[in-house]
C-alpha positions as CSV (number, residue, x, y, z in Angstrom):
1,X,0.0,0.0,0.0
2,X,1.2,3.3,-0.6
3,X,2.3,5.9,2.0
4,X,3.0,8.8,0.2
5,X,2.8,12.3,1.2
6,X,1.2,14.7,-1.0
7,X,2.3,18.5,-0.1
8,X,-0.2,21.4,-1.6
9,X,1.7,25.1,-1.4
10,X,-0.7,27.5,-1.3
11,X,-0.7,28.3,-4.9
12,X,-1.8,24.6,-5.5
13,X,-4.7,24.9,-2.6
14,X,-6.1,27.2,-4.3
15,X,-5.7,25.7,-8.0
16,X,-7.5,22.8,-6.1
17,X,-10.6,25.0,-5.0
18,X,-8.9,26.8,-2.0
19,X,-10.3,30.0,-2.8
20,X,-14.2,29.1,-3.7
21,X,-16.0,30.6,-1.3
22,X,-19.0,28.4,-2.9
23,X,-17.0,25.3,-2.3
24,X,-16.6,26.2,1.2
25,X,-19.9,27.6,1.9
26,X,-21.2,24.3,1.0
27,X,-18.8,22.5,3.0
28,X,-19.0,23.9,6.0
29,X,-22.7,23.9,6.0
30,X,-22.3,19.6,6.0
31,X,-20.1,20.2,9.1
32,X,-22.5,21.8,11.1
33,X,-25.3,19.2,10.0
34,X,-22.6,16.6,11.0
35,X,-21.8,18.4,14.3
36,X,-25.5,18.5,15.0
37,X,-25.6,14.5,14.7
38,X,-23.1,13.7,16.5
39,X,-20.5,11.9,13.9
40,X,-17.5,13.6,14.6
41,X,-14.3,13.6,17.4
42,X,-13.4,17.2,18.5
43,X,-11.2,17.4,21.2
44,X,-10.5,20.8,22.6
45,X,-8.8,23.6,21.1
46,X,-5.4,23.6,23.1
47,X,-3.5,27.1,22.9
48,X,0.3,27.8,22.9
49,X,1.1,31.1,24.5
50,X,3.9,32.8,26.2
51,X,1.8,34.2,29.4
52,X,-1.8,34.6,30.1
53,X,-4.6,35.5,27.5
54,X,-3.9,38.9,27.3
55,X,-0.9,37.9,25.8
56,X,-2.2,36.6,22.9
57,X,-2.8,40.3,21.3
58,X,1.2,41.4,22.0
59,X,3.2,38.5,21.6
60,X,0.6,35.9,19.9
61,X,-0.1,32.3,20.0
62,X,-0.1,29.0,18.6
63,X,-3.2,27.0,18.2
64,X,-3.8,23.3,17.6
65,X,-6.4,21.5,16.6
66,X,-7.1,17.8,15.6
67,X,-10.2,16.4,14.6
68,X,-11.9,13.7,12.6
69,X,-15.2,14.2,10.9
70,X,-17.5,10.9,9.2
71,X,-20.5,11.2,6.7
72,X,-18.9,11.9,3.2
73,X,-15.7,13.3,4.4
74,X,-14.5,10.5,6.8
75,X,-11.7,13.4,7.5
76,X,-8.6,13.0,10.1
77,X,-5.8,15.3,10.5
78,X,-4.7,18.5,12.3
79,X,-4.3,22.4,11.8
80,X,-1.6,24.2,13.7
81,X,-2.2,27.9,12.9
82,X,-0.6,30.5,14.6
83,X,-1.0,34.5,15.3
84,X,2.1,37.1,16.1
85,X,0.0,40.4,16.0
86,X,3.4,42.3,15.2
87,X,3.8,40.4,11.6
88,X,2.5,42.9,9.3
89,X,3.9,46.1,10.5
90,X,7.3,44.9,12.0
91,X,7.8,41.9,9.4
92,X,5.7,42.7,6.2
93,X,3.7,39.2,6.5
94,X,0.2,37.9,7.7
95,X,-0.6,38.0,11.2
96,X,-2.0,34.7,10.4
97,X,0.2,31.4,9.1
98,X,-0.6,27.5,9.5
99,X,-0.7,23.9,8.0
100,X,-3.0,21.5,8.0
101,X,-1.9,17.5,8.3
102,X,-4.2,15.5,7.1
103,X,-4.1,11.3,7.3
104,X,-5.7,8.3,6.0
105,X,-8.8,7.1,7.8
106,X,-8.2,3.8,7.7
107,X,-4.5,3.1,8.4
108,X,-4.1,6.8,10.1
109,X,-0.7,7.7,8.1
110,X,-0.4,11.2,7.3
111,X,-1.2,11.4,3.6
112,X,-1.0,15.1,3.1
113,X,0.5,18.4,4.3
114,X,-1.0,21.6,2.6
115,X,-1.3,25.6,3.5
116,X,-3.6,25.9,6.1
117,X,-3.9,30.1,6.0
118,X,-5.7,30.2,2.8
119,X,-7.9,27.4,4.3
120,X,-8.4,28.6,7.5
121,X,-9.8,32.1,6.2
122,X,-11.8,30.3,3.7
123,X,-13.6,28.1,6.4
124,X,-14.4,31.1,9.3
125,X,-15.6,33.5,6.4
126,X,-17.8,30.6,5.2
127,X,-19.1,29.7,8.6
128,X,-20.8,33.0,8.8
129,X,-21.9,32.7,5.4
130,X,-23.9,29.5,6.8
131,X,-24.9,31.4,9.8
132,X,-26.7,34.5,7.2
133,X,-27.7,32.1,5.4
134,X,-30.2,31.0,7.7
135,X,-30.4,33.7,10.3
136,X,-30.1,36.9,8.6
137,X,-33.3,38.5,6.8
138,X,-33.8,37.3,3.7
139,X,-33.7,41.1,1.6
140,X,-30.4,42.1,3.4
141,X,-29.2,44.7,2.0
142,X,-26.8,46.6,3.8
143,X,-23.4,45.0,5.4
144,X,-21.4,46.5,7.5
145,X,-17.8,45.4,8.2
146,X,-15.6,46.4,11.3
147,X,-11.5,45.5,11.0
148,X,-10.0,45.5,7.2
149,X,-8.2,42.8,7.8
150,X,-7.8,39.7,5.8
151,X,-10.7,37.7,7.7
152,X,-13.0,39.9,6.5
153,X,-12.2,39.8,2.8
154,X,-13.8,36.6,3.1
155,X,-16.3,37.1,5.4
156,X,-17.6,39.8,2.7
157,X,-16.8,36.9,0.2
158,X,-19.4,34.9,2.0
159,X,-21.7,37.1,2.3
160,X,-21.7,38.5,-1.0
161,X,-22.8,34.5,-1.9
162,X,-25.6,34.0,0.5
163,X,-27.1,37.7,0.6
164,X,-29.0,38.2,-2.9
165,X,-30.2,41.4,-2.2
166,X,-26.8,42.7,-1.1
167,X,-26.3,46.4,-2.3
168,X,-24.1,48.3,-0.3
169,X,-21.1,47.4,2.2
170,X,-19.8,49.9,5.1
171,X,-15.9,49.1,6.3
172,X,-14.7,50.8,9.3
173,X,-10.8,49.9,10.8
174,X,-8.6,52.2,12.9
175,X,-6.2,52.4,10.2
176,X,-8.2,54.2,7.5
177,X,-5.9,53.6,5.0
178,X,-6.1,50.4,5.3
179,X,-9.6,50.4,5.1
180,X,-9.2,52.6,2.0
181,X,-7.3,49.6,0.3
182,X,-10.1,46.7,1.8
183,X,-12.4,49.1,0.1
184,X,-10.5,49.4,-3.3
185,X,-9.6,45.9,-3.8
186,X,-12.8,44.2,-2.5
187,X,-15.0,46.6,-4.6
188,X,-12.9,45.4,-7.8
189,X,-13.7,41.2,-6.5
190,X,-17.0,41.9,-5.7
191,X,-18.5,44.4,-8.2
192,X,-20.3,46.1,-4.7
193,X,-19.9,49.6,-3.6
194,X,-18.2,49.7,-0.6
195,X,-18.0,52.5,1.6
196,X,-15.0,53.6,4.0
197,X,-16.5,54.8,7.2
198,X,-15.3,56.8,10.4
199,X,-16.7,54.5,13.4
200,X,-17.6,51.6,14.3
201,X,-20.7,53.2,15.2
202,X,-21.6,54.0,11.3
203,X,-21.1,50.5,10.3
204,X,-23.1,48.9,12.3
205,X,-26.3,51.5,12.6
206,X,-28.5,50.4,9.6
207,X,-26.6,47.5,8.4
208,X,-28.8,44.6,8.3
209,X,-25.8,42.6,8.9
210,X,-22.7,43.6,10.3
211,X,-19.4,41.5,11.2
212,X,-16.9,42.7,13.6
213,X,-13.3,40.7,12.7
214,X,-10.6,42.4,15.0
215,X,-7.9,41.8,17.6
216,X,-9.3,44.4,19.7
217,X,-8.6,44.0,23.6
218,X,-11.8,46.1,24.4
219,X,-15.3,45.9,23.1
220,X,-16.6,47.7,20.2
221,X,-19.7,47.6,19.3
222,X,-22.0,49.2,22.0
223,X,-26.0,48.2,23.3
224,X,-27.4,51.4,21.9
225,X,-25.8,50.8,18.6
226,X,-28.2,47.9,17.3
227,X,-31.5,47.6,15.6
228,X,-34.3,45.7,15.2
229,X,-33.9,42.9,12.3
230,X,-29.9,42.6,12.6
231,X,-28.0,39.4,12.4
232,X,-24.7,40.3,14.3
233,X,-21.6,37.8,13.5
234,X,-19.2,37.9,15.7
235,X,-15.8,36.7,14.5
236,X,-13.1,38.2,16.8
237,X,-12.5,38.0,20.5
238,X,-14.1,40.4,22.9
239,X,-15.8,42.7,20.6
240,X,-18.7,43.6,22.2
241,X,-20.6,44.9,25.4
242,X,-22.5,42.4,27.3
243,X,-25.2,44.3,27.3
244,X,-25.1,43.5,23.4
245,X,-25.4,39.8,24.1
246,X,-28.5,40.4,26.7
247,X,-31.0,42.2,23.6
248,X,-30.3,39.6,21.5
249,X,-33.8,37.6,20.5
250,X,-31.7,35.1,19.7
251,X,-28.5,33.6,20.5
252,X,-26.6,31.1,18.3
253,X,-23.0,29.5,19.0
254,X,-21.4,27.0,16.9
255,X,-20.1,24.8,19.2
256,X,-20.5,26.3,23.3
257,X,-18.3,23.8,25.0
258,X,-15.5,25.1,22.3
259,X,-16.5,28.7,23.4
260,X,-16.4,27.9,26.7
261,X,-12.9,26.1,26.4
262,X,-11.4,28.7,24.6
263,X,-12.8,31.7,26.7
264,X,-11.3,34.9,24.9
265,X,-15.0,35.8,23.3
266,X,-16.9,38.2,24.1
267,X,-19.5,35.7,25.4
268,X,-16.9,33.0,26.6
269,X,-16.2,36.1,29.0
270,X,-19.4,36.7,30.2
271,X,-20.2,33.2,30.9
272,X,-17.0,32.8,33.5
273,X,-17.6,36.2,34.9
274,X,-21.0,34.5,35.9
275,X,-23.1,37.3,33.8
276,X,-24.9,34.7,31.3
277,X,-26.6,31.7,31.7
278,X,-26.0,28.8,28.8
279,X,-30.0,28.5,29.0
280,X,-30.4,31.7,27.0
281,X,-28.7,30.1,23.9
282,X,-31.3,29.3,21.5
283,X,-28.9,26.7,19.3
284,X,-25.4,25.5,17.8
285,X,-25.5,26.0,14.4
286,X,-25.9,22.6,13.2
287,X,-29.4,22.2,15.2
288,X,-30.3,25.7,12.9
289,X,-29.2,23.8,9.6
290,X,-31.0,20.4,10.4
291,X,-34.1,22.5,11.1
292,X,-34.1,20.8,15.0
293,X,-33.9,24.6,16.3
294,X,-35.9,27.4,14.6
295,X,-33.9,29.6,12.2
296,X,-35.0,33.1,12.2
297,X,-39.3,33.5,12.7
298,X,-39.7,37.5,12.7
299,X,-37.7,40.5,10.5
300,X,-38.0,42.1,13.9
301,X,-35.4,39.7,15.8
302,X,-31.8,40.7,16.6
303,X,-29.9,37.4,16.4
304,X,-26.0,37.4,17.7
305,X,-24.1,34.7,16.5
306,X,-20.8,33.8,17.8
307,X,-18.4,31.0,16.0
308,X,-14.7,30.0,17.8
309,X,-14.1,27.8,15.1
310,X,-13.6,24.0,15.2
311,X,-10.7,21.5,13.7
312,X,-13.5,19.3,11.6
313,X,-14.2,22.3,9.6
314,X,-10.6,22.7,9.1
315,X,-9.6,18.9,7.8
316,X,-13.3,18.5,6.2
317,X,-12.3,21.4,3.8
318,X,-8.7,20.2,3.1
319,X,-10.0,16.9,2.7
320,X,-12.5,18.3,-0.3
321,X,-8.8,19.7,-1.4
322,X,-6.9,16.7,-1.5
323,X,-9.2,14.8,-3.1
324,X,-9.8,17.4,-5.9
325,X,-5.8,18.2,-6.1
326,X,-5.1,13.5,-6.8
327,X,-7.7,14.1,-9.6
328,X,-6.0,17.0,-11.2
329,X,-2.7,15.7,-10.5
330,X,-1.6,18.8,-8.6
331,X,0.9,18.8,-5.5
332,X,3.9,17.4,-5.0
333,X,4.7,13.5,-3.8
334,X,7.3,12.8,-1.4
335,X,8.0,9.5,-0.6
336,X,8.7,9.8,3.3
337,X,9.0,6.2,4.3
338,X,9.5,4.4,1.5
339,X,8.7,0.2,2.4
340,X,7.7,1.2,6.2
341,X,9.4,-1.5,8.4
342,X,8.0,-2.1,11.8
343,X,10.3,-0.8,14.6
């Protein structure tokens, strides 16, 4: 039998689909049917950091996170994906960077190594777009975007796919040159008019959708900021007020023991500061997507959702990769071990 190892660079992840946000909408919407039924192993997110939490926004951290998912995947592997906070201004490169292992399900022998920061963006942008898909209004219009980072080029990405309606897009960041660029260049992808705005404030008030992706240490968005008929997404740590959290209609997590594990989110926070009660979450995704848990019932609710991402959305997607990258013949082979011998 062979043991090869197929490595994808990130050019060839996404000349294998990496950068269909389609593809990964679709993907990630059979993870969280999946999650809901129970046919998958998640252990917990662990976290490599030098210090406490806080120091995950100076010096950054390391994060690991094996999984193995069933149905039409039948998916093992790991992504180790990293965050150093000072890359882009002291370094010129991502703040972001990772692999993803993947091995066979049957004899468990790594079979590939590919780029995992291409993947890793893809997935969290479409997890939201799985999350507006069934939770936001169905004429949205209006999105508004908070951090011009890279997470939320394809959170717009996403949304741009699930929202028809989708006319107009607000970006906010502190750096507003940056957002000037996000602007410039996502405009040109995504054939929307995008419009740079001076606070957070403006880009959620009016939005019928608005995503806050950030490293921010504080919260943002504020209680007296939101309107009836939002869908909030929340992407980054602890980005809002709790107060946020307690006027939502409804409250949707991907996975809360996750949330609760990891414990940098907004809501993670609340929860071990004794301030909200698990009760008050409506569902986990996957109950929303198998229709076990009501989706949205009124275009008066405010619905928060909060995702801390999970490894089986990670290796489900690369797994959709490989097998598209053996077809096309893309990747390189390396033959690690040769005739394994048993030691």
């Amino acid at each position: 039998m062979k043991t090869n190892l197929l490595i994808l660079n990130q050019e060839e992840v996404k000349r294998s689909g990496g950068e269909d946000i389609s593809l990964a909408i679709k993907t990630m919407e059979e993870v969280f049917s999946l999650h809901q039924k129970g046919e998958y192993v998640l252990p917990n997110k662990n976290v490599l950091r030098w210090g406490d939490i806080e120091t995950e926004t100076t010096r950054g951290r390391i994060n690991s996170m094996p999984a193995a998912i069933e149905g039409d995947f039948n998916s093992v592997g790991i992504k180790w994906i990293s965050s150093s906070p000072t890359n882009p201004d002291k370094y010129g490169l991502p703040r972001a960077s990772g692999i993803i292992i993947l091995n066979d399900y049957e004899t468990l022998f790594p079979k590939a190594i590919m780029d995992g920061m291409l993947l890793s963006a893809m997935r969290t942008g479409a997890n939201s777009g799985v999350a507006a898909k069934h939770l936001a209004k169905k004429n949205s219009k209006v999105l508004g975007l908070i951090g011009a980072g890279a997470q939320n080029k394809t959170q717009l990405l996403a949304m741009k796919h699930v929202l028809e309606d989708l006319s107009e897009v607000k970006i906010n960041d502190l750096n507003i040159e940056r957002a000037k660029q996000f602007a410039e260049e996502m405009s040109e992808k995504t054939n929307l008019p995008i419009t740079v705005v001076n606070t957070a404030e403006e880009a959620v008030r009016g939005s019928d959708v608005f995503i806050t992706a950030t490293v921010s240490k504080v919260p943002i968005v504020k209680y007296e900021w939101i309107e009836k008929g939002a869908l909030y997404l929340h992407v980054g740590s602890h980005e809002c007020e709790f107060e946020v959290i307690d006027k939502a209609d409804k409250i949707v997590v991907d996975d809360w023991e996750e949330l609760k594990h990891r414990g940098v989110e907004s809501i993670s926070i609340m929860y071990a500061e004794g301030k909200f009660e698990e009760n008050k979450i409506h569902a986990q995704l996957g109950e929303v997507v198998n229709a076990v848990k009501s989706s949205r019932t009124s275009d008066e609710e405010f619905i928060y959702f909060n995702s801390v991402g999970m490894g089986i959305q990670d290796v489900a997607l690369a797994s959709v990769i490989y097998e598209k990258a053996i077809q096309e013949n893309i990747g390189t082979n390396f033959d690690m071990w040769g005739n394994p011998t048993l030691v």
